[in-house]
C-alpha positions, 0 to 999 in steps of 0.5 A, spaced: 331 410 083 335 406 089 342 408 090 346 403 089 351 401 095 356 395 093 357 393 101 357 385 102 358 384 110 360 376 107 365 376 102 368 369 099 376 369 101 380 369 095 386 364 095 392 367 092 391 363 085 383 365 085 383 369 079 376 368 077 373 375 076 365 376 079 360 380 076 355 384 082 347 383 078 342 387 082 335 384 080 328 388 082 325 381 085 317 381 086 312 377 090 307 374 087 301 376 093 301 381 098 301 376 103 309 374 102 313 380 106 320 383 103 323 379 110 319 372 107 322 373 100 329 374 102 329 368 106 326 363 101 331 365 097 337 365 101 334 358 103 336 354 097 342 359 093 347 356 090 353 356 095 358 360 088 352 365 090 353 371 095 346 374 097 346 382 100 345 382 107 338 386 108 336 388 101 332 395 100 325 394 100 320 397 094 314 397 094 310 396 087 302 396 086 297 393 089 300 393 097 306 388 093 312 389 096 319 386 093 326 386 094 332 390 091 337 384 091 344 385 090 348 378 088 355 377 086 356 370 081 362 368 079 364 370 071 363 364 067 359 361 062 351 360 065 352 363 071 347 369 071 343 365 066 343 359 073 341 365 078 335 366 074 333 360 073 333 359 080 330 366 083 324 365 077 323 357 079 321 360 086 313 360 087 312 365 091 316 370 085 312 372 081 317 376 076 325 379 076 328 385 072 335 386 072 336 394 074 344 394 073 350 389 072 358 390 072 363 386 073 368 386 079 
């Protein structure tokens, strides 16, 4: 069981009359061979996120079987119809990820 830290080093600012509330997903991300490393797995992800997505900084590393090694990855979205939904859709449209699982989801 990994410990959850709620600690983001990039926060959106929000305007006085933002009142949208967001919701933290974490997802267990994992590879689909050995030879794409935790680092590489972040950084493809990062590469094309939607900007309304907020990516952790450094994600907890978890190793799986067969020397496969996945991410723990924090994201907060916007609350709104679809948005988890479009996170996954594009975290599960990545090549080099074989599969995702939600492990925790709260609202902020």
């Amino acid at each position: 069981m990994c410990a959850l830290s709620v600690d983001f080093k990039v926060h959106k600012s929000k305007s006085k009359g933002d009142n949208m509330a967001e919701v933290l997903l974490v997802y267990e991300v994992r590879p689909d061979t050995a030879e794409t490393t935790p680092k590489q797995l972040e950084d493809i992800i990062r590469t094309n996120l939607p900007s309304k997505y907020q990516m952790q900084e450094n994600p907890e590393e978890k190793p799986l079987f067969f020397g496969l090694i996945g991410i723990v990855g924090q994201f907060i979205i916007p609350e709104e119809d679809g948005a988890q939904d479009e996170l996954e859709e594009y975290l599960s449209s990545i090549q080099e990820v074989s599969s995702i699982q939600m492990t925790f989801v709260t609202r902020l």
